[in-house]
ZAMARGU-4260 file (C-alpha; in steps of 0.2 Angstrom, whole numbers, plus 5000, padded with zeros to 4 digits):
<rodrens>
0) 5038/5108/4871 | 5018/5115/4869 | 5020/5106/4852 | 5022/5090/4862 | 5010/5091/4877
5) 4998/5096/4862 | 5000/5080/4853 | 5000/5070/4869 | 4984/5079/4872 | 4977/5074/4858
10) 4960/5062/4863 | 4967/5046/4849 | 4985/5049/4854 | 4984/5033/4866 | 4976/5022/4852
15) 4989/5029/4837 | 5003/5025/4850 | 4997/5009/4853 | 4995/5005/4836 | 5013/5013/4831
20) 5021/5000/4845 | 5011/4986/4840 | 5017/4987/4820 | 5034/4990/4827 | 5035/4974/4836
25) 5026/4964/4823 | 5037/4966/4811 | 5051/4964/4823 | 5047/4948/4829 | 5042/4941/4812
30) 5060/4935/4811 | 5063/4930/4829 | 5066/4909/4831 | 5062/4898/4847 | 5073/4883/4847
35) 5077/4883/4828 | 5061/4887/4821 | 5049/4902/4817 | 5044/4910/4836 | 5027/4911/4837
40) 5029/4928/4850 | 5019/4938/4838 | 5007/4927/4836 | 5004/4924/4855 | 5005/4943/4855
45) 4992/4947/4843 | 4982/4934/4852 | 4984/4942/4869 | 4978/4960/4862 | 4963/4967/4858
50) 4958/4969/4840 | 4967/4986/4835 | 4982/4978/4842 | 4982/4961/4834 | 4976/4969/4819
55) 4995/4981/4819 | 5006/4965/4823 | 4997/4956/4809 | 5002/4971/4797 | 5019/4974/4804
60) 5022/4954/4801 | 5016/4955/4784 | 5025/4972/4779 | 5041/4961/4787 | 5039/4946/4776
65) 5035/4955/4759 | 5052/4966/4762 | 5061/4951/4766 | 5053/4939/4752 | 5046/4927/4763
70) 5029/4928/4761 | 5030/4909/4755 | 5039/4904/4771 | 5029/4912/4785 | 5013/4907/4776
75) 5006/4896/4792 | 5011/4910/4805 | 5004/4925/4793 | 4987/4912/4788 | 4988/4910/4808
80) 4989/4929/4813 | 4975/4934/4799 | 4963/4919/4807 | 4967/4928/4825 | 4961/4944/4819
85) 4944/4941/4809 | 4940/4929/4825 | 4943/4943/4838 | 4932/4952/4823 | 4917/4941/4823
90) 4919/4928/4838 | 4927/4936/4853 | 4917/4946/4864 | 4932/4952/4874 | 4947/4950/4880
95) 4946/4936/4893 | 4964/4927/4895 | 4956/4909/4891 | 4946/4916/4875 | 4961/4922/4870
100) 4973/4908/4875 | 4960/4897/4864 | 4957/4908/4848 | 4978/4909/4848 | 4977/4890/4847
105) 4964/4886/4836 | 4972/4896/4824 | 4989/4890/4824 | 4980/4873/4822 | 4970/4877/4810
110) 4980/4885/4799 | 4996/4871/4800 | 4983/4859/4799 | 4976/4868/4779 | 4995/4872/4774
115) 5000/4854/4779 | 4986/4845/4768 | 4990/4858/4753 | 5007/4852/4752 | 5001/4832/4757
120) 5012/4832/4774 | 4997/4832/4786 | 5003/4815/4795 | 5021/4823/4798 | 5014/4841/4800
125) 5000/4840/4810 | 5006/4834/4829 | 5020/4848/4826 | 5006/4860/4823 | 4996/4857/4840
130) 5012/4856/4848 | 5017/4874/4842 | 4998/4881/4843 | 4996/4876/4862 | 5012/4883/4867
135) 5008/4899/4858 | 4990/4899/4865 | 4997/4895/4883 | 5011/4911/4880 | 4994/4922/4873
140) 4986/4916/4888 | 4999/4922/4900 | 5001/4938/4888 | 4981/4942/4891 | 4983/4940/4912
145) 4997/4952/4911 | 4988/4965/4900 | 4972/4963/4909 | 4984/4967/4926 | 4992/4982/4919
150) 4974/4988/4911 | 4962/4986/4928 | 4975/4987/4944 | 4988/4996/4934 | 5001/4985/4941
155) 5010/4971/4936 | 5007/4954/4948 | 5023/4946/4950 | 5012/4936/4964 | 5004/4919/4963
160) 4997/4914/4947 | 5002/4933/4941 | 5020/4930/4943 | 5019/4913/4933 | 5011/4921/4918
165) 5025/4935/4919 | 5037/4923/4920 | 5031/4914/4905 | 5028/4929/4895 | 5047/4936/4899
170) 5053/4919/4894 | 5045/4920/4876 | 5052/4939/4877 | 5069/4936/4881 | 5072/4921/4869
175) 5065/4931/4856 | 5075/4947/4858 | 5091/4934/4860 | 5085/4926/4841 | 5084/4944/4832
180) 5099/4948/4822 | 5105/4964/4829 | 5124/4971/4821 | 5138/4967/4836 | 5126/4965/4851
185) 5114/4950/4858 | 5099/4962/4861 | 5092/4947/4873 | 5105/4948/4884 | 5109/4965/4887
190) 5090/4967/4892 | 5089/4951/4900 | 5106/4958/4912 | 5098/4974/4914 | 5082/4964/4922
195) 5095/4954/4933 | 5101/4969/4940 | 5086/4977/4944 | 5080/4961/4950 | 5095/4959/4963
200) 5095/4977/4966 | 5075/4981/4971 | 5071/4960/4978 | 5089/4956/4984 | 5095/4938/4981
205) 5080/4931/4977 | 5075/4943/4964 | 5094/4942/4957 | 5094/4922/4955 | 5076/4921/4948
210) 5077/4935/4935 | 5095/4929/4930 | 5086/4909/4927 | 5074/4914/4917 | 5085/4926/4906
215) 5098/4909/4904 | 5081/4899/4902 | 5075/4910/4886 | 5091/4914/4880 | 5093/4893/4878
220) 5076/4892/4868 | 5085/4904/4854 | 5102/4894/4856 | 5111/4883/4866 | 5128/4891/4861
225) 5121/4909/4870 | 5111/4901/4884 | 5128/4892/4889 | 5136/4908/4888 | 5127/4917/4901
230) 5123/4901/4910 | 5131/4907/4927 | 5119/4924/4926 | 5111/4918/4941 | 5123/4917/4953
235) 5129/4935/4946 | 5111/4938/4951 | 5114/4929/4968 | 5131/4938/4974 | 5123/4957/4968
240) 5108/4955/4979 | 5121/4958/4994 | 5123/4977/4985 | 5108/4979/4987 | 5110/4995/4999
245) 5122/5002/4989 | 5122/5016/4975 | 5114/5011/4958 | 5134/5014/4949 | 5141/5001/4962
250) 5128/4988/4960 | 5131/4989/4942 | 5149/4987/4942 | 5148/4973/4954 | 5140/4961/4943
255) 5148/4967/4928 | 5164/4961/4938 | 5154/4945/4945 | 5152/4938/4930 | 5167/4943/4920
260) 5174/4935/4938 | 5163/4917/4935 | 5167/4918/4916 | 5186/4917/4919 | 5184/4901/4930
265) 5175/4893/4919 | 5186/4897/4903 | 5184/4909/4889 | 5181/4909/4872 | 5176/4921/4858
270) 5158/4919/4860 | 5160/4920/4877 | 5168/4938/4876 | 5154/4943/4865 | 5144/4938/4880
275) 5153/4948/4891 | 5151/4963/4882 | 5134/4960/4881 | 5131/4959/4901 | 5142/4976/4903
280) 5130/4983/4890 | 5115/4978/4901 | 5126/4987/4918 | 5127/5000/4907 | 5107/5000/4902
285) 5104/4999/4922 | 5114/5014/4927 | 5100/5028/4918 | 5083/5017/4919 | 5086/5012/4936
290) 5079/5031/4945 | 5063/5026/4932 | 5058/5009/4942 | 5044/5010/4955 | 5035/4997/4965
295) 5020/5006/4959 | 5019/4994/4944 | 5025/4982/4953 | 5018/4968/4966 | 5026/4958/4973
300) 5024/4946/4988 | 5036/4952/5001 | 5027/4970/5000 | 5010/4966/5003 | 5016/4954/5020
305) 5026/4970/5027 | 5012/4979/5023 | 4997/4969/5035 | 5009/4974/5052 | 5017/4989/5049
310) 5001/5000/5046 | 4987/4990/5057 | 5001/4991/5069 | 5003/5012/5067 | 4985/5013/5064
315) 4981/5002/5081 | 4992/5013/5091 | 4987/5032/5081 | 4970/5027/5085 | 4970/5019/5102
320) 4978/5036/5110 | 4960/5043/5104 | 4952/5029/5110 | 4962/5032/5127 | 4955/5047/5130
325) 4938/5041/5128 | 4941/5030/5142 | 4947/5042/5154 | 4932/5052/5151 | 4920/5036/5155
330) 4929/5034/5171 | 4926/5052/5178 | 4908/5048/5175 | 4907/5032/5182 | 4914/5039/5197
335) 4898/5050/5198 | 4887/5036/5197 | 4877/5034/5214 | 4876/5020/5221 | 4859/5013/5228
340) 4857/5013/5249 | 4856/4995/5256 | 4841/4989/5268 | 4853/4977/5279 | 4864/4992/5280
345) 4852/5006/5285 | 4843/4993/5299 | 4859/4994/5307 | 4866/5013/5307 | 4846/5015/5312
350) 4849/5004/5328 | 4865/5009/5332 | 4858/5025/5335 | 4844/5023/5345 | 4846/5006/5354
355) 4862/5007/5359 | 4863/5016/5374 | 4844/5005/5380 | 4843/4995/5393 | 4832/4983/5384
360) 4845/4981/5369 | 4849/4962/5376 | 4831/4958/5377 | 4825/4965/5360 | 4841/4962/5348
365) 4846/4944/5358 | 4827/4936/5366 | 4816/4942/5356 | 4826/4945/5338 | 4817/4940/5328
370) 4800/4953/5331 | 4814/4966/5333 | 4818/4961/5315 | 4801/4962/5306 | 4799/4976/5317
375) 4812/4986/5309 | 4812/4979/5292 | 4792/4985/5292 | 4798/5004/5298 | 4813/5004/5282
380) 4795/5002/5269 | 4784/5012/5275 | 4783/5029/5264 | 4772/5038/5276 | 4776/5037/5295
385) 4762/5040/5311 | 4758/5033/5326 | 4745/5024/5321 | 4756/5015/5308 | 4769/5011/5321
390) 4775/4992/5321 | 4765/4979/5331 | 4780/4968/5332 | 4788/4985/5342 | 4775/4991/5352
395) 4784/4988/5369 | 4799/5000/5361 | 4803/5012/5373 | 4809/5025/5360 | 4796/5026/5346
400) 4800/5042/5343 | 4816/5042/5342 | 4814/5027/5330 | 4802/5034/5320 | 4813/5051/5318
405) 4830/5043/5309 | 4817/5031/5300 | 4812/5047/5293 | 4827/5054/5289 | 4833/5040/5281
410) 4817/5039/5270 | 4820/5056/5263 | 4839/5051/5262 | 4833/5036/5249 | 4822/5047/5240
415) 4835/5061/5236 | 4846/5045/5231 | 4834/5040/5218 | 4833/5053/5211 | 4851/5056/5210
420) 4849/5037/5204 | 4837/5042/5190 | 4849/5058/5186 | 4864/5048/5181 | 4855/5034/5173
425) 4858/5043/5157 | 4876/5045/5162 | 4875/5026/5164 | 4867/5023/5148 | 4878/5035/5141
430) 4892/5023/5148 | 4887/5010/5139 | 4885/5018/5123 | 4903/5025/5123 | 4911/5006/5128
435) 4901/5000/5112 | 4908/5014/5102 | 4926/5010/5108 | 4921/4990/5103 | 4918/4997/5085
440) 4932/5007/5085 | 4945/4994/5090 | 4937/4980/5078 | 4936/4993/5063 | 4957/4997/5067
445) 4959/4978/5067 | 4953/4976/5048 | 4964/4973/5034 | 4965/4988/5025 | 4965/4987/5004
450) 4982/4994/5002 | 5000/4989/4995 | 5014/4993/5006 | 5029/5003/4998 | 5045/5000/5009
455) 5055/5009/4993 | 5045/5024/4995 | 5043/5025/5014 | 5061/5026/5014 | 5065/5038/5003
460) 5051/5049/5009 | 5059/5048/5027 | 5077/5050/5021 | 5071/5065/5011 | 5064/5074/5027
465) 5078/5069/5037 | 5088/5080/5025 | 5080/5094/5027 | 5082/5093/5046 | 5062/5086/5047
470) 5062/5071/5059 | 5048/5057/5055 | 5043/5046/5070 | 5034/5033/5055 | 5032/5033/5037
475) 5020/5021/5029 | 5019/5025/5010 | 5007/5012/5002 | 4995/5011/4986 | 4976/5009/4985
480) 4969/4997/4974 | 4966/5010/4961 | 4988/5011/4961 | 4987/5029/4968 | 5002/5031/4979
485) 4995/5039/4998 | 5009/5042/5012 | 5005/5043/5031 | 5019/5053/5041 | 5019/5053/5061
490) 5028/5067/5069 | 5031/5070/5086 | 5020/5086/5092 | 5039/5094/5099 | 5048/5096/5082
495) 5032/5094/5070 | 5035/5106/5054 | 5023/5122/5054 | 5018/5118/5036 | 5009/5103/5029
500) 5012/5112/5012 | 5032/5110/5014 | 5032/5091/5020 | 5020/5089/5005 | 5033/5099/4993
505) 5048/5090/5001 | 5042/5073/4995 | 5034/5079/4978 | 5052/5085/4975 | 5059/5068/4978
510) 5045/5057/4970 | 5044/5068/4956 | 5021/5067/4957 | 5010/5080/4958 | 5004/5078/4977
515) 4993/5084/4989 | 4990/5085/5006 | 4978/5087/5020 | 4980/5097/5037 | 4988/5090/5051
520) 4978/5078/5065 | 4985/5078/5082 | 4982/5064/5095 | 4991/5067/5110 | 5008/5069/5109
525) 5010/5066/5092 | 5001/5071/5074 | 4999/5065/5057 | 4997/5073/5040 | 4993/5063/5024
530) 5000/5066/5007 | 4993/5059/4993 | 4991/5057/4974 | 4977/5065/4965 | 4962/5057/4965
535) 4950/5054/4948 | 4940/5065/4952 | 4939/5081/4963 | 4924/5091/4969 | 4918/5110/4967
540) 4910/5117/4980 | 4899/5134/4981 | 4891/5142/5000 | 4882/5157/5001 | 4874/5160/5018
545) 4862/5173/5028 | 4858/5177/5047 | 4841/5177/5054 | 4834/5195/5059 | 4844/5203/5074
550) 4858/5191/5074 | 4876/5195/5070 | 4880/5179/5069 | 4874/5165/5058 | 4872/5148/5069
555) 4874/5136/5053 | 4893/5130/5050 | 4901/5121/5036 | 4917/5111/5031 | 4927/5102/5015
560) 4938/5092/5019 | 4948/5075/5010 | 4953/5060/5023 | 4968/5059/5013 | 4963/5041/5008
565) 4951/5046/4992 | 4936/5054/5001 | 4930/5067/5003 | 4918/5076/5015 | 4907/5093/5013
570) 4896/5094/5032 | 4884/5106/5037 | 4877/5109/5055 | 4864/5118/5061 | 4863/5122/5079
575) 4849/5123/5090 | 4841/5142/5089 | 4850/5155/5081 | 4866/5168/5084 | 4880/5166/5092
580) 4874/5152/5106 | 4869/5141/5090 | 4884/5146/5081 | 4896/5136/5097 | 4885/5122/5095
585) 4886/5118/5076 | 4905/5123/5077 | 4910/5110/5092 | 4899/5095/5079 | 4908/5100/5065
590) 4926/5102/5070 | 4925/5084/5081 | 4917/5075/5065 | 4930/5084/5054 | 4944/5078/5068
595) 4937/5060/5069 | 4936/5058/5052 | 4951/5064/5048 | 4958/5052/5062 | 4951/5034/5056
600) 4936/5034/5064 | 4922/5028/5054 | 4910/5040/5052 | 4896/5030/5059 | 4908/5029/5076
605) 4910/5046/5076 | 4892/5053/5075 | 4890/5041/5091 | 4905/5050/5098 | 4899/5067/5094
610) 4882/5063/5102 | 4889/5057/5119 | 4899/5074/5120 | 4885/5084/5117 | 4874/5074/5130
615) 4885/5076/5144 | 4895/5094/5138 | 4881/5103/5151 | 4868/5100/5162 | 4857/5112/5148
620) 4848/5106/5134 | 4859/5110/5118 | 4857/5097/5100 | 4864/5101/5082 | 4860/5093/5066
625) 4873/5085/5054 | 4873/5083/5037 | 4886/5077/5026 | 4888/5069/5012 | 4905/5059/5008
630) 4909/5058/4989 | 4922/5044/4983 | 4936/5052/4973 | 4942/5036/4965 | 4927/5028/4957
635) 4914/5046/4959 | 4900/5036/4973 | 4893/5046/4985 | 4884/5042/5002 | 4874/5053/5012
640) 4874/5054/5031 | 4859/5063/5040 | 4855/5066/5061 | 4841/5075/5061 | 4847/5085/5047
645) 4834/5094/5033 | 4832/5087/5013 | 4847/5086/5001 | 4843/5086/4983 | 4853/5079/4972
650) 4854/5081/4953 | 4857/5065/4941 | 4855/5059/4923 | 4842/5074/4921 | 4831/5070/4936
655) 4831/5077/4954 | 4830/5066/4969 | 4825/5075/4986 | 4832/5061/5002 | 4824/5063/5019
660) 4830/5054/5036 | 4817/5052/5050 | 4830/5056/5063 | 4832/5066/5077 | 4847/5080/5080
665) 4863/5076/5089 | 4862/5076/5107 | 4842/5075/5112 | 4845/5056/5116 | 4858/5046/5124
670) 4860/5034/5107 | 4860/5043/5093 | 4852/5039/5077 | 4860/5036/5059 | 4853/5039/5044
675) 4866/5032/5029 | 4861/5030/5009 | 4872/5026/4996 | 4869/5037/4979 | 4871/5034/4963
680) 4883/5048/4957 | 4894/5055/4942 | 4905/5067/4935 | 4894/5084/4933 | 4881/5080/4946
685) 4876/5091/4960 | 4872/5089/4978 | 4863/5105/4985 | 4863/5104/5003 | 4854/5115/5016
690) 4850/5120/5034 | 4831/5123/5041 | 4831/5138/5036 | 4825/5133/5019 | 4807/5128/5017
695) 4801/5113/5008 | 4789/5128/4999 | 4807/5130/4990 | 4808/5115/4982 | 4801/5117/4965
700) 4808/5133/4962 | 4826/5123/4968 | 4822/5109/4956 | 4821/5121/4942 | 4838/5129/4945
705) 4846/5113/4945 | 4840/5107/4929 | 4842/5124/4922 | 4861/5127/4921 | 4878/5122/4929
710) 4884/5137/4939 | 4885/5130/4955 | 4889/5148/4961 | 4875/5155/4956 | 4863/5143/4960
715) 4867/5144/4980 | 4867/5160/4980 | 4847/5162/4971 | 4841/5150/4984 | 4848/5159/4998
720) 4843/5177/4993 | 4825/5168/4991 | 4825/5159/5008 | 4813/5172/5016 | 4801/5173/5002
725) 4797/5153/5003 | 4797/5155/5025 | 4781/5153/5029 | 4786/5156/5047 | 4786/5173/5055
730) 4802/5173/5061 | 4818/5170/5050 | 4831/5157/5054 | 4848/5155/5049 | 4850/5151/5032
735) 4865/5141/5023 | 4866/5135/5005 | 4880/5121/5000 | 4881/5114/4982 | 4895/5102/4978
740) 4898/5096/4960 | 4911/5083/4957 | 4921/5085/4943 | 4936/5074/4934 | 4954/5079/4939
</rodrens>
C-alpha cells in the first residue's frame, strides 16, 4: 500500500499514466471498423489530444500494425496520425476544439489525397477521403470539447452543445468497441447496456431511451447484424427508468428481464442469444460500478433548473428571518421619532384656554376674526415675549397676560421639541440607512448563485442523518464552479445535534470525501452548518498580542473563520481606548461581522449593519475599527476591507506593499465608510495585519522580517515584543500582531 501511494505520488505519474492509457488505446483501436472500413476513432483521438497524447496513439497504432503485418494496409491512417502529430509539434499553439477538428482533417485529407495519387486512384479516392477526413475531424472536434470540459470545470456537459459533442463522441466509442474482436463477448454492447442502465437508473426515462439510441446507433455503424440485435435497447432503457427508486441489483435485473422479454416477441436466433448474453454482461457490469457514479462529473439539464429554486428559495427564507429582525428593531426606533408641534394646532389649545370662558369670545373669534387671527399667529413667532412687543391686532384683549403666559409655555414646549427633533435626527438617518441596507440584502439573496445543484447527494446526505436519528428540516448539496462538492443543512434549533464535527463525519462516511465543516449559525428558530470539500488552498495563521500598561485585558480581538463557500476571513478589531471597556467593544464588531458573514450577508452589508448597532447600542460614544482581509481558497485572491482600521502589509513576488484606507472607525457616523481593494495574492505570500498599537516607525524594521524568512510565527511575535521600542507615544496601547500565509492544501 505505502509502495502505491508513493508511485501515485510521484510528480510525472499523471503524464506516464496518460501516456500508458493513450498507447493502450491506440493500439486497440487500430483494428476497430466503422461501417466496413478502417475507424478513424484513433485518429479523431490523437487529434482531440494534446501532443504527448497523440504522440502514444500514433505509437500504440503503429506497434499494432507491424505485429499484425499491416503496415501496408493502414498506410493513409498511420501517414494521417504521423501528419497529426508533427502539426500539433510545429503548428498548433493549443488545444482549441476547431484547431483541432481542423488539423484532424487536413491530415486525413492530405494524406488519402498523396496515397491515392501514389497508386493512380486519386479521382475514385479522393471524395472518399474528405468524406472520411471531416467526419474524423468533426468526431476530434467533439473529442476536444469533452476534454477541455473535463480539464477546466472537471465535469462532463451533457447540456447544450456539451451534450451534443458527448453524444457524438460516444457514438464513435461504442461502434468501435462493438467492431473489436474480443473472444465470446461484443465488448460494445456490454458497455453500451451498462450505460443504458445507468442512464435509466440516475435520469429516469429519459436517460434510459437516450443512452439506449445511441448505444443501437453505434452499434449499427460496426454492423447491421448487431445494431439489429439490440435494436429494442431503448425501450429496455424506457421501461427501467420506472426503477429508478429501486436498489442498484433490481434495476439491473429488470432490464436484463426487459429485454430478454422484447427479444422473445420479436423472435430469436443465434446471434440474438449472443446478444442477450451480451446485455446480462453489461447488468452484471452495472451492479459494482454503479456505488462509483457521481453527479459530480456529471452536468446535466435537469439539475441546474432544480438548482435556481431550491437554494434562492432556502437562502431567501434563512436570510429574511435575519432580515426580520432588522425590521423590528427599525420600528421600535421609529416609534421614538418626535414629531414636530403644529402652529394651527397650538392657536387653538392656546384659545381654548384663555378665551373660552370671555365674554368678548363672539366678538373677537366671529366679528372681528380675522385681527384675532394675525393677532395670534403674531404671538406663535415671537421668540422673545413683553409688553411692549404685545400684538396691535390685540390690544383691546382683556387677558394679555394670561395670553401671553401659555404663549410662553408653549414656546419653551417647541424648543424642548426641537431639540428632541434634532436628537433623533440620527435615529432617522440611522432609519434610512438600515432600509437601504435591507434593499441590498434582499437584492443580493435574489442573485443567481454559481452553483450546481446535487438532488443525488442531498438525499443521500439527509437519508444518512435520518439514520442516525439526526432530523434535517433542508438539505441543499450543490457544486461550485471549481466541481467542489459544498452541502448546506437547516436544522430546527429543538433537535439540532451538539456537534458540527459529527454531522460532518456522518456524511463524510456516506460520501466517502475528506470534508470539513464550519460552526453552526442560528437565525431564529432554526440554524445551519456547512460542510464542504477542501478547498485548493488553505491559510496559516500566527497571533501574538500584548496589553497596554495597567490593563488586564487586552482591548484588540481577533477571528479565522471559512464561510463554508471557499472564503476565508482573518478580522481584527481594535476598540476605542484600552482594557476591558475597549475589549466589549471590539468583541461585539467581530462576533456580529463573523455572524453575518457566516449568514450570507455580504460583507459590504454587514459593515453597514455593524455600524448602525454601534450607533444606537448607547447614548455614549463607543467606535471600533475593523480589518479583515477575505482570502479566496479556490483560485488564492485576496481582498482587503478597512473602517478606520491601521496599514496591512502584504508580502509578494519579493516586494512589500503597505495599503491604507482614509476611513473613519465603526460607529462615529450614522453611514459608515468602506474601504475594499482587491490583491494580487499567491501560494506563500503573507498578509501582516495589525491594530494601533503599532507605529508606522515600525515599518521598515517589518519589511525586513518579511523579506527575511517564512516563519510566520516568529515574525508576529518580533513585531510584537518590539511594539514599545518604535511607540513614540508616552502611553502604550494595546498591541496585536496577525500574519496569514496561504498555503496549497
Amino acid at each position: 500500500m505505502i509502495r502505491i501511494k508513493r508511485i501515485i505520488s510521484w510528480k510525472y505519474f499523471g503524464t506516464s499514466a496518460g501516456f500508458a492509457l493513450s498507447l493502450g488505446a491506440g493500439f486497440m483501436l487500430s483494428d476497430a471498423k466503422v461501417a466496413g472500413v478502417a475507424a478513424f476513432s484513433d485518429i479523431s483521438l490523437a487529434g482531440a489530444m494534446g501532443l504527448v497524447p497523440s504522440s502514444a496513439v500514433f505509437t500504440g497504432s503503429l506497434l499494432r500494425s507491424i505485429l499484425d503485418g499491416a503496415v501496408g494496409h493502414n498506410i493513409v491512417k498511420l501517414s494521417a496520425l504521423a501528419l497529426i502529430v508533427m502539426i500539433k509539434l510545429f503548428l498548433e499553439p493549443k488545444n482549441d476544439p476547431k484547431l483541432c477538428g481542423i488539423n484532424t482533417f487536413v491530415s486525413v485529407l492530405a494524406s488519402g489525397t498523396a496515397v491515392s495519387a501514389v497508386i493512380g486512384e486519386l479521382v475514385y479516392k479522393l471524395p472518399f477521403y474528405g468524406f472520411y477526413g471531416a467526419v474524423a475531424g468533426f468526431t476530434a472536434y467533439s473529442a476536444a470539447n469533452v476534454i477541455m470540459s473535463v480539464k477546466n470545470r472537471k465535469v462532463i456537459d451533457l447540456s447544450g452543445a456539451g451534450g451534443f459533442s458527448c453524444a457524438a463522441v460516444y457514438i464513435v466509442f461504442v461502434s468501435s468497441l462493438c467492431s473489436i474482436d474480443v473472444p465470446a463477448v461484443n465488448a460494445g454492447i456490454i458497455v453500451g447496456s451498462a450505460v443504458t442502465i445507468g442512464g435509466a437508473y440516475f435520469y429516469r426515462q429519459t436517460g434510459g431511451v437516450i443512452c439506449g439510441a445511441l448505444t443501437v446507433c453505434g452499434a449499427f455503424l460496426a454492423s447491421s447484424v448487431t445494431g439489429m440485435d439490440i435494436v429494442l435497447l431503448p425501450a429496455a432503457g424506457l421501461f427501467t427508468g420506472f426503477l429508478h427508486r429501486q436498489k442498484p441489483r433490481t434495476a439491473a435485473a429488470g432490464f436484463a428481464g426487459i429485454s430478454i422479454v422484447l427479444t422473445v416477441l420479436t423472435g430469436i436466433s443465434v446471434d440474438t442469444a449472443g446478444s442477450i448474453f451480451d446485455i446480462v454482461c453489461g447488468a452484471l457490469l452495472f451492479i459494482p460500478s454503479e456505488p462509483y457514479f457521481s453527479d459530480k462529473w456529471i452536468v446535466s439539464y435537469s439539475g441546474e433548473t432544480m438548482a435556481l429554486s431550491d437554494i434562492i428559495t432556502t437562502r431567501m427564507e434563512f436570510l429574511s428571518k435575519t432580515v426580520r429582525e432588522l425590521r423590528d428593531e427599525s420600528e421600535r426606533i421609529s416609534k421614538m421619532l418626535a414629531v414636530s408641534g403644529d402652529r394651527k394646532k397650538e392657536i387653538e389649545e392656546n384659545s381654548e384656554k384663555v378665551c373660552s370662558m370671555c365674554y368678548r369670545r363672539p366678538f373677537c373669534w366671529k366679528s372681528d376674526r380675522g385681527n384675532t387671527c394675525r393677532g395670534f399667529y403674531k404671538l406663535s413667532e415671537m421668540t422673545e415675549f413683553a409688553a411692549e412687543s404685545f400684538p396691535a391686532e390685540l390690544a383691546d384683549c382683556l387677558h394679555k397676560k394670561e395670553l401671553l403666559d401659555v404663549f410662553v409655555k408653549s414656546s419653551h414646549e417647541k424648543a424642548a421639541a426641537k431639540l428632541i427633533e434634532m436628537r433623533f435626527s440620527e435615529s432617522r438617518s440611522i432609519l434610512h440607512e438600515q432600509l437601504k441596507i435591507t434593499e441590498e440584502l434582499v437584492r443580493s439573496a435574489g442573485e443567481r448563485a454559481d452553483v450546481r445543484y446535487s438532488e443525488n447527494i442531498s438525499r443521500s446526505i439527509k437519508k444518512k442523518l435520518e439514520k442516525f436519528g439526526i432530523t434535517a428540516r433542508s438539505v441543499i448539496a450543490c457544486y461550485n464552479n471549481r466541481n467542489r462538492l459544498m452541502a448546506e443543512i437547516y436544522f430546527p434549533s429543538e433537535c439540532c445535534p451538539e456537534s458540527g464535527t459529527r454531522v460532518c463525519d456522518l456524511i463524510a462516511d456516506e460520501l466517502h470525501l475528506s470534508l470539513e465543516h464550519t460552526e453552526f449559525v442560528r437565525s431564529g428558530n432554526e440554524l445551519r452548518i456547512r460542510i464542504y470539500e477542501k478547498p485548493a488552498y488553505s491559510i496559516e495563521v500566527a497571533a501574538a498580542a500584548s496589553s497596554a500598561d495597567g490593563s488586564k485585558e487586552n482591548g484588540d480581538t481577533h477571528a479565522v473563520f471559512c464561510d463554508g463557500e471557499g472564503k476565508a476571513y482573518v478580522v481584527l478589531s481594535d476598540g476605542m481606548g484600552t482594557g476591558r471597556e475597549a475589549a466589549a467593544e471590539s468583541r461585539l464588531v467581530v462576533g456580529l461581522f463573523r455572524r453575518l458573514v457566516a449568514s450570507g450577508v455580504d460583507f459590504g452589508s454587514a459593515i453597514r449593519l455593524i455600524n448602525s448597532v454601534m450607533v444606537t447600542k448607547s447614548g455614549e460614544e463607543s467606535f471600533a475599527t475593523l480589518d479583515s482581509v477575505r482570502i479566496d481558497l479556490d483560485e488564492c485572491g485576496m481582498t482587503v476591507i478597512k473602517s478606520g482600521a491601521a496599514a496591512t502589509l502584504i508580502r509578494h513576488r519579493g516586494s512589500v506593499l503597505k495599503i491604507t484606507s482614509p476611513t473613519f472607525p465603526i460607529g462615529i457616523y450614522e453611514s459608515s465608510e468602506v474601504f475594499i481593494r482587491q490583491c494580487e495574492f499567491e501560494e506563500g505570500d503573507i498578509v501582516i495585519m495589525f491594530s494601533d498599537g503599532i507605529a508606522e516607525s515600525s515599518f521598515r524594521f517589518i519589511k525586513e522580517l518579511l523579506l527575511g524568512g517564512d516563519d510566520l510565527r516568529h515574525i508576529v511575535d518580533e513585531i510584537c515584543s518590539k511594539s514599545e521600542v518604535f511607540n513614540p507615544n508616552i502611553h502604550a496601547d494595546d498591541v496585536t500582531v496577525i500574519g496569514v500565509k496561504v498555503v496549497r492544501s
